[in-house]
N, C-alpha and C positions, 0 to 999 in steps of 0.2 A: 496410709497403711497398705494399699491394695498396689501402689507403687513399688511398696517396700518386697511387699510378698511378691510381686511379678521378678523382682530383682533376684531373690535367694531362688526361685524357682529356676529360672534361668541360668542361674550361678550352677545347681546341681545338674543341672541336663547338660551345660556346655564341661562339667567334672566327667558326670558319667560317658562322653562321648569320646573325650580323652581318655580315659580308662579302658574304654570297652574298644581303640583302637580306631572307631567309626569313624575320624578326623584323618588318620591316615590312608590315600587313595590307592597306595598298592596294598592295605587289606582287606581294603574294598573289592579291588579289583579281581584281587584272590580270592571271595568269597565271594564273587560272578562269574568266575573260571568254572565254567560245572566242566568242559571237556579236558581242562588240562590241572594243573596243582591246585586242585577246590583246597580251600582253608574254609572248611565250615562252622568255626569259632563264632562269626558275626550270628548265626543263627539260634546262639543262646542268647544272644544279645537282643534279639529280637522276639525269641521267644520270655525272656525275662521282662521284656517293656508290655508286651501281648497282658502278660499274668499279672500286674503290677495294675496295668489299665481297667482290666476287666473286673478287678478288685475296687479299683477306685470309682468306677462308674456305676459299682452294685452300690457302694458307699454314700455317693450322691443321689442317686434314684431315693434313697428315702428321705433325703432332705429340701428342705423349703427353699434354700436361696445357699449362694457359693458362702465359702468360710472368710472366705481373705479379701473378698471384693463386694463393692455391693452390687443391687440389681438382682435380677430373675438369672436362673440356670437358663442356660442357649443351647439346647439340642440340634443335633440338625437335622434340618426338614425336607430333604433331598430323599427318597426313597426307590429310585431308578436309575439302572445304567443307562445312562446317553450317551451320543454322539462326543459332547464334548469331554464325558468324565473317559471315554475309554483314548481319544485323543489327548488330552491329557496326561492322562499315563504312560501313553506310547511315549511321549516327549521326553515328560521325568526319567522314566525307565532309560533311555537311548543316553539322556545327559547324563544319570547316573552310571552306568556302563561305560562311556564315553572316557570321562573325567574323573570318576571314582568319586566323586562329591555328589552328596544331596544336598540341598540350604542349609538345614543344621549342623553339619560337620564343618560344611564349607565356612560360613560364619566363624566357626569358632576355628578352623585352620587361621582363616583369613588374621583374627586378631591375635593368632602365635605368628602372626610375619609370614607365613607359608608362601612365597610368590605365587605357585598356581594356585592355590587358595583367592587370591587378592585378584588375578585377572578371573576366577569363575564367580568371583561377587560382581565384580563389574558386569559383567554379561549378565551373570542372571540379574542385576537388576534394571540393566538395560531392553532385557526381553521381557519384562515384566512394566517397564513405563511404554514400551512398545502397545503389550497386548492392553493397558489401559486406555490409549488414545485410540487403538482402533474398538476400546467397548465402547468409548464414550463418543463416540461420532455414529453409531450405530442407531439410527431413528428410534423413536422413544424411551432412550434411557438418559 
């Protein structure tokens, strides 16, 4: 069951990002244009995911365990900007800007055929078994 529900979940967010244009990197890229033809359409989009979240996580705070999976609720337990989370973002930020993809869109370009879709999976998940081998050689982990 929690297979199933990971699936339709999925199914809607990779809908809503087609819908919402998120998949397409020149309107993306237009709505990072802040000095030249800003398209500020993406920022309902995001402003609608915001109010959606904020909903759903008042929703589960009063409940015992997830609906569609089993196990305990997973909050996260991070409560400080670091080093790494603000590098981090620099990176995502630069590669979104970049390429006009972040993983979720790009993902779901990737599997409409998109070419630059399909070489920024490849990368990003080559920078990502990258940054695995160098966590995992890293003394005591």
């Amino acid at each position: 069951m929690a297979g199933l529900a990971a699936c339709l979940c999925g199914l809607v967010f990779g809908i809503g990002l087609l819908l919402s244009g998120m998949a397409d990197p020149a309107k993306v890229l237009g709505f990072l244009d802040l000095g030249g033809a800003w398209d500020p359409s993406l920022a309902f989009v995001m402003g609608g995911a915001v109010a959606v979240t904020a909903l759903g996580f008042r929703w589960l705070r009063r409940r015992r365990g997830p609906s569609l999976a089993g196990g305990p609720l997973q909050w996260p337990a991070a409560t400080r900007i670091d080093f790494r989370l603000l590098a981090g973002s620099l990176a995502f930020g630069a590669g979104w800007g970049l390429a006009g993809f972040c993983p979720g869109p790009a993902l779901v370009a990737a599997a409409a055929g998109v070419p630059q879709a399909l070489v920024f999976v490849a990368a990003m998940a080559a920078g990502m078994g990258l940054f695995s081998l160098i966590e995992h050689r890293k003394p005591g982990t």
